[in-house]
N, C-alpha and C positions, 0 to 999 in steps of 0.2 A: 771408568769401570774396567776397561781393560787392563790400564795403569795397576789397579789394584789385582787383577785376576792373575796377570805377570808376574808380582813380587808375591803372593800367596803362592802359588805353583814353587819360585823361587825358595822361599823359605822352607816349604812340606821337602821338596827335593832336596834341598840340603841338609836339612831334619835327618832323611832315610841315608843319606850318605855315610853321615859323622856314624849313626846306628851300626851303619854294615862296616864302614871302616873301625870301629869299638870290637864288634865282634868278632873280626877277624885279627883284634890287634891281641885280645885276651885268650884267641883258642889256639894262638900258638904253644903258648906257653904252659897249658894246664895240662891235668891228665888227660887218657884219652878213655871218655865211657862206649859202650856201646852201645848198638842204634836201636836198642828197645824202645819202644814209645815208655815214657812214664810219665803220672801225672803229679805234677807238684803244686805246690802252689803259688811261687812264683809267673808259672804256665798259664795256671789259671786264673791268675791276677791281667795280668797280659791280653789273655785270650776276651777276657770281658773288654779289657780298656780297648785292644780295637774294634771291637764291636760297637762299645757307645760311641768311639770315633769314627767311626762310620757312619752311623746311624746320623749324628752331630753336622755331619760334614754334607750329609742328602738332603737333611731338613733346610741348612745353611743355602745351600746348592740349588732349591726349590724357590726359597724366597727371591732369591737374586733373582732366578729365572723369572717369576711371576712380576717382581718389579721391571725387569727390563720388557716385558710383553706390555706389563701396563702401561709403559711409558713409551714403547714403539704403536701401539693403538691409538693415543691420544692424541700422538704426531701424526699419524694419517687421520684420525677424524678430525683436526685444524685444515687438513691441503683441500676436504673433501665440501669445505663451507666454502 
C-alpha cells in the first residue's frame, strides 16, 4: 500500500511539474496581457476539471482510508482471541 501511495504522489508530482515547466516555457515567448481577471472558457473548462479532480481524488482517498482501518481492525480482533 505504501508502494503504491509512493509512486501515485510520484506520478501527481511530476504531472504538476511538466504543467509548471509548459507554462513557463510558452509565457516567455507570447504577448504580454494584463492582470485583469477574464473569464474564458478555456478557464472554465479548467476550473471544473480540478474541481471533479478533487472531488475524485477525496472519494479515492476515503476508500483507501476505510480499507486500510478495515483491515487494521480485523488484525487486532485475530491478537484479541
Amino acid at each position: 500500500m505504501r508502494n503504491s501511495m509512493k509512486k501515485l504522489n510520484t506520478v501527481l508530482f511530476s504531472v504538476v511539474l511538466c504543467f509548471i515547466f509548459t507554462v513557463t516555457a510558452f509565457a516567455e515567448k507570447t504577448v504580454k496581457y494584463s492582470n485583469e481577471l477574464t473569464v474564458t472558457p478555456i478557464r472554465i473548462f479548467f476550473a471544473i476539471l480540478v474541481i471533479a479532480l478533487f472531488v475524485v481524488m477525496e472519494i479515492a482517498f476515503e476508500r483507501i482510508r476505510e480499507k486500510r482501518v478495515e483491515k487494521r481492525n480485523k488484525k487486532y480482533g485475530k491478537d484479541d482471541k
